[in-house]
C-alpha positions in Angstrom: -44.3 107.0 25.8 -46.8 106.1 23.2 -49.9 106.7 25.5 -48.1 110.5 26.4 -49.0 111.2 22.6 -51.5 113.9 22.3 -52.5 114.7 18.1 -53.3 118.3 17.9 -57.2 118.3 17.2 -59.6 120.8 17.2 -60.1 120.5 20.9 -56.5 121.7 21.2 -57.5 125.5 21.1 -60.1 124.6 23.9 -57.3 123.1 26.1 -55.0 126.1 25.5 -58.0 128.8 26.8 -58.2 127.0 30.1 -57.0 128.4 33.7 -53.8 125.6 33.7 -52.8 126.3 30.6 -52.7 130.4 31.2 -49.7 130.1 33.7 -47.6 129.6 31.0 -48.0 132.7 29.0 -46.5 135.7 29.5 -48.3 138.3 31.1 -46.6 141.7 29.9 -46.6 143.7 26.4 -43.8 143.0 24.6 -41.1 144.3 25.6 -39.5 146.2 22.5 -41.5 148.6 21.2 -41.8 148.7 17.3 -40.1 151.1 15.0 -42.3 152.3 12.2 -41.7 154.4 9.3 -44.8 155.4 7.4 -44.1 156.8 3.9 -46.5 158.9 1.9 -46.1 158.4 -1.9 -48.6 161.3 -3.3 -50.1 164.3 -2.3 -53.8 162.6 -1.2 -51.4 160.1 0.7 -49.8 162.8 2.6 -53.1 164.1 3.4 -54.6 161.2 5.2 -51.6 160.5 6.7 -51.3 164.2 7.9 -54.8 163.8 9.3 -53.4 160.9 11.8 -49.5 162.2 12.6 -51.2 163.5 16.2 -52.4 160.3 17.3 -50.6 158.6 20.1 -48.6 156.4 18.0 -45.9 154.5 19.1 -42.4 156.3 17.6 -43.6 156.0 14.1 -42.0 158.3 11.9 -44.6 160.0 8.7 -42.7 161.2 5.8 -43.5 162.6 2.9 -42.0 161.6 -1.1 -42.1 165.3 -2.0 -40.6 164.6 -5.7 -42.5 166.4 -8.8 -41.2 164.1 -11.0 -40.8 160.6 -11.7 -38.3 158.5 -9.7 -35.5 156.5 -11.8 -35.1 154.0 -9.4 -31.4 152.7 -11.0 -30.0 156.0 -10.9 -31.8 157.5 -7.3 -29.5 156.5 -4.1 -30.4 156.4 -1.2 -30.1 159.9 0.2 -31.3 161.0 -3.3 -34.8 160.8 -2.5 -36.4 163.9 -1.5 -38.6 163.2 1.8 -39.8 165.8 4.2 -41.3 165.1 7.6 -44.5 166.7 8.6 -43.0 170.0 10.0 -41.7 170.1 6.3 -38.6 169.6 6.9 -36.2 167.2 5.2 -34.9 163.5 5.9 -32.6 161.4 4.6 -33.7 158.0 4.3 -30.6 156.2 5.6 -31.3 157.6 9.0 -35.0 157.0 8.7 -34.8 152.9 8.1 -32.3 152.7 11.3 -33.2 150.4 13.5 -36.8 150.4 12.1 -38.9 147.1 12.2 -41.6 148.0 9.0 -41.9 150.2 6.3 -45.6 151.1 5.6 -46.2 152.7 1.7 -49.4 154.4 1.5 -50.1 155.3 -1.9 -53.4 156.5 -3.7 -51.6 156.7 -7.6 -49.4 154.5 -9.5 -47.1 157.7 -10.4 -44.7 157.3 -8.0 -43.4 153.3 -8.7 -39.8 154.6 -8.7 -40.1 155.8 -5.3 -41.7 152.9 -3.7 -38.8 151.0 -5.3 -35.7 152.7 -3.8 -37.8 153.0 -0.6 -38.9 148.8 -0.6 -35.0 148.2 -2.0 -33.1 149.8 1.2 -35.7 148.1 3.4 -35.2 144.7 1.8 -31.1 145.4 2.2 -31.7 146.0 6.2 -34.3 142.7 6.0 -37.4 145.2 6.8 -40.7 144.4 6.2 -42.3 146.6 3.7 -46.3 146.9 3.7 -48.4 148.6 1.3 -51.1 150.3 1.9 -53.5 151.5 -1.3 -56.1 154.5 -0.5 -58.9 153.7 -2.5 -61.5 155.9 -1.1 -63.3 157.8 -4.0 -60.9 155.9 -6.5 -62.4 154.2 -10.1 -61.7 150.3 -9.8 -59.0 150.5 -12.3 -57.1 153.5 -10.6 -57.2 151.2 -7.4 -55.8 148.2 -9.8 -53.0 150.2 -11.3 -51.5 151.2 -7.3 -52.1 147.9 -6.4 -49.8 146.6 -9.3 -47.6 149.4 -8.6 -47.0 148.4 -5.5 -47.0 144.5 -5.2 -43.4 144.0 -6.2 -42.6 145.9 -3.7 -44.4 144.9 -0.6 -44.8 141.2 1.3 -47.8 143.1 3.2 -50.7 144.5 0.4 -53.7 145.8 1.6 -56.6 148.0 -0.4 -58.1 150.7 2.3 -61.7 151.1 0.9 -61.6 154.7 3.1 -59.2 156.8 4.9 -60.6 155.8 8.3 -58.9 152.5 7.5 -55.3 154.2 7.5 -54.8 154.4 11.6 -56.6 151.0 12.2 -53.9 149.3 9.7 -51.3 151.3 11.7 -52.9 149.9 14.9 -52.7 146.6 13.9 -48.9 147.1 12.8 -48.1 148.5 16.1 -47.0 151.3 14.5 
């Protein structure tokens, strides 16, 4: 038994690349497709994210936080959110987080805190991942600071876009 001991080592990785080793893995995509709900916190938001909705994406939904006003996230209930989907028309965000597997935030301001909130609090409650996503493209260092503390409390997944091009590669990479 002793001599069957094999220490993982750096070489490890070499033996898991080889032809005997590839018979054991699996050979097809995954097999449940992921459910992705892409929320748009502010206006220049909802414009990159409009610029990508007619991609081939896989069953992500795009909405839109359409409020004027600040969010009080105590007093704002679920349903009490105002979203719209692309087409304009309205959602409810209990129907939205069903059976999804992440919530992606993309936000270019800090003015909109309360809705990332209630958003990243019904996730939590269903145990889905939220991600943030800060558009800083054309954005002063401290503007890009204050939607980055806006939004860590919120997300486990924080991630500063330097341009919009970024947006649908980050969506790629979540399998969105």
């Amino acid at each position: 038994m002793a001599d069957q001991y094999r220490p993982t080592m750096l070489s490890s990785c070499a033996l898991a690349a080889t032809a005997a080793e590839a018979r054991f893995r699996v050979q097809y995509p995954n097999s449940k497709a992921r459910v992705s709900r892409v929320f748009a916190l502010d206006q220049h938001a909802a414009e990159a994210m409009y610029a990508i909705t007619e991609a081939p994406w896989n069953g992500a939904h795009f909405l839109t936080v359409t409020t004027r006003g600040d969010v009080v996230p105590d007093e704002t209930g679920i349903d009490d959110l105002p979203l719209s989907t692309p087409d304009g028309s309205p959602a409810l965000l209990s129907e939205e987080l069903q059976g999804a597997n992440v919530v992606i935030l993309l936000s270019s301001q800090h003015s909109n805190a309360g809705a990332a909130e209630v958003i990243a609090r019904e996730a939590y409650h269903r145990n889905i991942m939220t991600v943030g996503l800060t558009l800083g493209q054309g954005a002063s260092d401290e503007r890009v600071n204050a939607v980055v503390n806006t939004l860590r409390p919120f997300t486990s997944v924080l991630v500063v876009a330097s341009d919009n091009d970024y947006v649908p590669a980050m969506l790629s990479a979540l399998r969105a």
